[in-house]
N, C-alpha and C positions, 0 to 999 in steps of 0.2 A: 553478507553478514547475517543475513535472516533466515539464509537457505529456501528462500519461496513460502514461510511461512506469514501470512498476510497481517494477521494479527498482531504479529512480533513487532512487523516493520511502520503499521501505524500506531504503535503504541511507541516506538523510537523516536517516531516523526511528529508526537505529541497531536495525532487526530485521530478523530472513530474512524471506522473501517470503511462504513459507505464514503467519504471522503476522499479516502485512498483510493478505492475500486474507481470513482470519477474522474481522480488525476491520473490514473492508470489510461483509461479510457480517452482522456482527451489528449495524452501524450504518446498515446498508441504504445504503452508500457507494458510488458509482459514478465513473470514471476515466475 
């Protein structure tokens, strides 16, 4: 949906970015 743009997708998900990159990271998530 976001095409791997980071910002897109936490602004979707209604949180800042460092946020994201942390749930990214503890869920072993990649973009």
């Amino acid at each position: 949906q976001c095409h791997g743009n980071k910002k897109k997708a936490a602004q979707l998900l209604g949180i800042q970015r460092p946020t994201l990159y942390n749930k990214m990271k503890r869920y072993a998530i990649e973009l």
